[in-house]
C-alpha positions in Angstrom: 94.7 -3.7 -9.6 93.1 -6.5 -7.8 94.5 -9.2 -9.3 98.1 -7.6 -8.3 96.7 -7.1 -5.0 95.6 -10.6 -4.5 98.8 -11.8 -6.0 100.7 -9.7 -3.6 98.7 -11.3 -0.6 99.6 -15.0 -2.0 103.1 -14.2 -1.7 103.2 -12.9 2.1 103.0 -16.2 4.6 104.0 -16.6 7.9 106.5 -19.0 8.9 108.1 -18.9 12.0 111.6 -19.0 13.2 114.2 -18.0 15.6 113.2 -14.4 17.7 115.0 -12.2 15.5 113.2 -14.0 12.6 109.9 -13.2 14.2 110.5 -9.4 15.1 111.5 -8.9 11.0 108.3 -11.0 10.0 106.3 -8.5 12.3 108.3 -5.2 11.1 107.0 -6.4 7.5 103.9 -7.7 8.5 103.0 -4.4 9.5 104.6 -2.7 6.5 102.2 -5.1 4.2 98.9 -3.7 6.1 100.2 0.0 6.0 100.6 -0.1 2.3 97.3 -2.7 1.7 95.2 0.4 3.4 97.3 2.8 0.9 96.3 0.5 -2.2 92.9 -0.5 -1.2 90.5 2.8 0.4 87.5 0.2 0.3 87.5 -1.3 4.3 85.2 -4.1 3.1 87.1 -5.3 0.2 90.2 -4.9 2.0 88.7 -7.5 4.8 87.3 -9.9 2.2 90.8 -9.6 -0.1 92.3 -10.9 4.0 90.2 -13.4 4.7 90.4 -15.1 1.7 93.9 -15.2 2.2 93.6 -16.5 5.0 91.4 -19.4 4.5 93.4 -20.6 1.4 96.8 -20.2 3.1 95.3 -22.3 5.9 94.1 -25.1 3.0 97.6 -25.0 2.2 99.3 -25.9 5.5 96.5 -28.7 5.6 97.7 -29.8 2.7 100.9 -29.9 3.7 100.4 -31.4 6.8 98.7 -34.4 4.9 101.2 -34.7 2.1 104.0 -34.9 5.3 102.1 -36.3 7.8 99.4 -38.6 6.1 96.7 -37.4 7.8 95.3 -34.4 8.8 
């Protein structure tokens, strides 16, 4: 279950875009953590499962940012 879990959180990213964009990113941003509390009782493994998401989704945009920009 954690490995779908974790896969599920690799596919959700923020990006943003016009308003209308936004307020759809937030309605489903919001739907994600309703159903990530469903799936996942444990608070503290919820957090860590977040935070790692986090951090590697902001190693990405580095990356990117290099690859694009040259530099970081």
């Amino acid at each position: 279950m954690m490995g779908d879990l974790a896969g599920r959180l690799a596919l959700f990213s923020w990006r943003p875009g016009n308003r209308q964009d936004r307020c759809r990113s937030l309605a489903h941003v919001r739907l994600f953590v309703v159903r990530l509390f469903v799936m996942v009782p444990n608070i503290d493994e919820l957090f860590s499962l977040l935070l790692r998401q986090i951090y590697f989704q902001g190693l990405s945009h580095r990356r990117e940012s290099v690859l694009l920009n040259g530099h970081a």
